[in-house]
N, C-alpha and C positions, 0 to 999 in steps of 0.2 A: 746456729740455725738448724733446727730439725725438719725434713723434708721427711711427707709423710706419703706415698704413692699410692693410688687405686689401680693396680692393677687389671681389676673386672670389674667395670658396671654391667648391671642390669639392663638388655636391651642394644647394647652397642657391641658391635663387632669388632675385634681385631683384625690388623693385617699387618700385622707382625713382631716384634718382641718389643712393647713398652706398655707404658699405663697410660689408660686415657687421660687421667687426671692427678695432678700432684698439689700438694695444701703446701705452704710454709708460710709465714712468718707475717697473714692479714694480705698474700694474693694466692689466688687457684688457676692452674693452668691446666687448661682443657687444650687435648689434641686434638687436630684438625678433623674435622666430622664432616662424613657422607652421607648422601640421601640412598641406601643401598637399596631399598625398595621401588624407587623410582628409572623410570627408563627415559624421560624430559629432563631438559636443563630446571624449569619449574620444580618437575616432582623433586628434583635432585635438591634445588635447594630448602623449598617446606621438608624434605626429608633431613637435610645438613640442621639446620636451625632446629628442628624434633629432638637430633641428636645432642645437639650442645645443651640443650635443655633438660635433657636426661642424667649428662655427667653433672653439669649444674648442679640439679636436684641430690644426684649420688654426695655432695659435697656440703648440703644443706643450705643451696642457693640456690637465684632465679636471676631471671635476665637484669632484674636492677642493680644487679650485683657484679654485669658485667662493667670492664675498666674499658675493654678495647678487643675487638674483633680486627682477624688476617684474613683475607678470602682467596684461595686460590683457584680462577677460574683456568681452562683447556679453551685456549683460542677467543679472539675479540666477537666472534658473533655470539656469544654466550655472556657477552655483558647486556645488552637490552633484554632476555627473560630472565637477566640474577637480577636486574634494578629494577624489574616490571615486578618479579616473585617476592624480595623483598619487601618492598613497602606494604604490599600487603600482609606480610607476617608483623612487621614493626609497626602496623598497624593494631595489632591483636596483642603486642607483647607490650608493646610502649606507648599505651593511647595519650599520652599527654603531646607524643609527635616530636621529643627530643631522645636523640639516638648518640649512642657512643661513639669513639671514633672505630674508624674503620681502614685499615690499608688493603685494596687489591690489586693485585697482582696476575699475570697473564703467565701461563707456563705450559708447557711441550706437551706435558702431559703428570697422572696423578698415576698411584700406585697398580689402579685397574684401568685397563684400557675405557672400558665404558663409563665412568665416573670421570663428569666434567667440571664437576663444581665441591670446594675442601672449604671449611668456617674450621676455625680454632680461635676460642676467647681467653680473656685474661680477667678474671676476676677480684675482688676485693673479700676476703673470706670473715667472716665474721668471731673469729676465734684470735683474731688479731686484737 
């Protein structure tokens, strides 16, 4: 098995020593993505979901390509504007209305104090 690693997309930020996105063997794994232009739980996540969209593309995919989405939100009152912000982007990404799975999860906190909302997808790569 050859792992093939992006360590720089175009457009995404690091915060700290790895690759956004790594190919191997027909899946793509995209690290967990911020909305860093955003100061809202909202903007945080049309900015999260922008980003996944980016490494995606760096990969030569798109969101139909995703297997399975991890969400890590900062505290339980930031789950009613992740599932309000949400549906309106997989509104725009998935208009037939069928969506991947998704596991979220509730945690202390993420790498920058202000950033309260993390997406990291799994994809299906087409070089498989």
């Amino acid at each position: 098995m050859t792992v093939r690693y992006m360590p720089e997309v175009e457009g995404l930020s690091l915060f700290g020593d790895y690759s956004p996105v790594a190919v191997t063997d027909g899946v793509v794994a995209v690290a967990g993505q911020f909305g860093t232009d955003g100061t809202s739980p909202e903007e945080q996540v049309r900015g999260a979901f922008a980003n996944v969209g980016k490494a995606l593309a760096a990969a030569g995919l798109g969101f139909s390509d995703v297997i399975k989405f991890t969400t890590y939100l900062v505290g339980r009152e930031t789950i009613p504007p992740f599932m309000s912000e949400r549906k309106k982007v997989f509104a725009e990404i998935y208009p037939e209305g069928v969506y991947p799975p998704n596991t979220l999860l509730i945690v202390a906190g993420l790498v920058h104090e202000e950033f309260v909302v993390e997406i990291e997808a799994i994809a299906r790569s087409k070089d498989a």
